[in-house]
C-alpha positions, 0 to 999 in steps of 0.5 A: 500500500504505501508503495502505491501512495509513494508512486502516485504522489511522485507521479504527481510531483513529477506532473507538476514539475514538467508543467512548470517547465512547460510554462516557463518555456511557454514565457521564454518563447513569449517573451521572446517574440514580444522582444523581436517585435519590439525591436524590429518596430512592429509595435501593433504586434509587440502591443499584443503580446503585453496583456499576456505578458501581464496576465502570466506575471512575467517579471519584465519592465513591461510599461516603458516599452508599452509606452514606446510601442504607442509612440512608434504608433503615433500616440504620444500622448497616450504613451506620455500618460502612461509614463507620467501616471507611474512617475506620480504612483513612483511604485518603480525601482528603476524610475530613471528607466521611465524618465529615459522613455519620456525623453525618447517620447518627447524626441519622438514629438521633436519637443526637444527642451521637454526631452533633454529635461527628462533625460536630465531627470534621469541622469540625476537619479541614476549618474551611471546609466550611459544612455540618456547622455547619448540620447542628450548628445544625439539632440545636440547633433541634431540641433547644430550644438557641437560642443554640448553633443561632445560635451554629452557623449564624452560623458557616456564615453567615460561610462563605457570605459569605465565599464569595459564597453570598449566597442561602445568607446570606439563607436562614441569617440569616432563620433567625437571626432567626426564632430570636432576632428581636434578633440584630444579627450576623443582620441585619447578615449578612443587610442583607449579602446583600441588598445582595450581591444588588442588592436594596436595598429589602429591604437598607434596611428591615433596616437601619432595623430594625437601627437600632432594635434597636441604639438600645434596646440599651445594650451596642451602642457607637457605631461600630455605629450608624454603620456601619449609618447608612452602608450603609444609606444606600448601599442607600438611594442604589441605590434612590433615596431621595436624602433618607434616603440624604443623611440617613444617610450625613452622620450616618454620617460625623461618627463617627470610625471612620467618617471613618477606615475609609469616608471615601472612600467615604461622600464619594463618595456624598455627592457624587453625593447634592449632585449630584442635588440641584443643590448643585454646590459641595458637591458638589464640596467632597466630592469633593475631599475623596474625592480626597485619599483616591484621587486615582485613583478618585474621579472615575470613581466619582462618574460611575458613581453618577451612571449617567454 
């Protein structure tokens, strides 16, 4: 008898088992074709599926995108209503999310000041989320305000690196750049990417652009210079140009800041450079000097710029 029971309850637990499974499959393909139509702007057919969607539970920030869909339909101030009725119930965590939409709402309508002031709201709320910069930088561009939109896309920039989105930190600075083609923090963020993204050839030819944009430009302090001699020179070392890597990275170090803040660094460089070259006692003559920096690392990394 109890062998019986114990078969009939794991038959039904095992019955209620596969029917969560299937529904949780059935909300993955659901959520799934809601986010194709959201994306390739079928809002009608993205619309459809929100009822549903609410009616299963289904743990999605579903407004905003409602209110997305009716603006792609034209019906901006219904999707406004929406947006600024949950601002008023303020029932959501990520409020700044409702904020971003207004924005996109309100671009939508072309009434700019209204969007750039929801986006503001939003970055006020939540400093680290990267989009509303952009969207602000997007409507600067539009507008002609070269240096508000550089201003604003610099900023996302920095969220992007600091966040290890470097194909975002190439695509913004390129963009940077195609706006104002003297703008150092774009190139430098750019060099940045490249170099985040092993692609060191590109990396030196920015770099040597931006040598040239700082040398004509008076206002730029040395440090500048330097540093930029220094990472250039690494990118040189990875793709292995020995002579122009040798040559910017022993400029680099005879300014201070350099010394100071990248000794080690360049140093150890220095000395795999020597090394290539068959300068053995140079070689050796920067490494002990890396090695009263880091006595721990110096050698380990020396052999691994050495591919050893």
């Amino acid at each position: 008898m109890k062998s019986l029971i114990y078969t009939i309850l794991l038959a039904l637990l095992i019955s209620c088992t596969d029917g969560t499974k299937s529904i949780e499959l059935e909300n993955e393909r659901l959520i799934e074709s809601f986010e194709q139509a959201y994306q390739s702007g079928q809002w009608e057919q993205a619309l459809s599926y929100i009822d549903t969607l609410r009616a299963r539970k289904v743990n999605l920030n579903i407004l905003p995108i409602e209110a997305e869909c009716y603006a792609g339909l034209g019906q901006h101030e219904k999707a406004i209503s929406l947006l600024e009725n949950e601002i008023k119930l303020d029932t959501m965590k990520n409020i700044y999310y409702v904020h971003c939409t207004l924005g996109n709402v309100y671009t939508h309508k072309s009434n700019f000041n209204k969007a750039i002031e929801h986006y503001k709201k939003s970055i006020q709320i939540r400093p680290t989320y990267a989009r509303p910069y952009i969207n602000i930088g997007d409507i600067y561009n539009h507008l002609n305000e070269k240096d508000s939109c550089v201003y604003y896309y610099l900023s996302a920039i920095k969220l992007f690196a600091e966040n290890n989105f470097f194909n975002e930190v190439v695509d913004f600075s390129q963009r940077v750049i195609s706006i104002d083609s003297l703008n150092i923090e774009g190139y430098k963020f750019l060099q940045y990417g490249f170099q985040s993204l092993d692609n060191h050839k590109d990396a030196v030819s920015v770099g040597l652009i931006l040598d040239d944009i700082i040398t004509s430009n008076d206002l730029q302090g040395r440090d500048e210079k330097h540093l930029n001699w220094l990472f250039t020179g690494i990118s040189a070392y990875k793709c292995g140009d020995i002579q122009l890597s040798h040559e910017l990275i022993y400029s680099s170090i005879q300014q201070e800041t350099v010394r100071r803040d990248y000794g080690w660094l360049a140093y150890c460089h220095l000395s795999a450079i020597q090394n290539k070259l068959g300068n053995n006692d140079l070689a050796k003559q920067y490494a002990d000097i890396a090695t009263k920096v880091d006595s721990m690392k110096t050698a380990e990394y020396i052999k691994d710029l050495l591919g050893q």
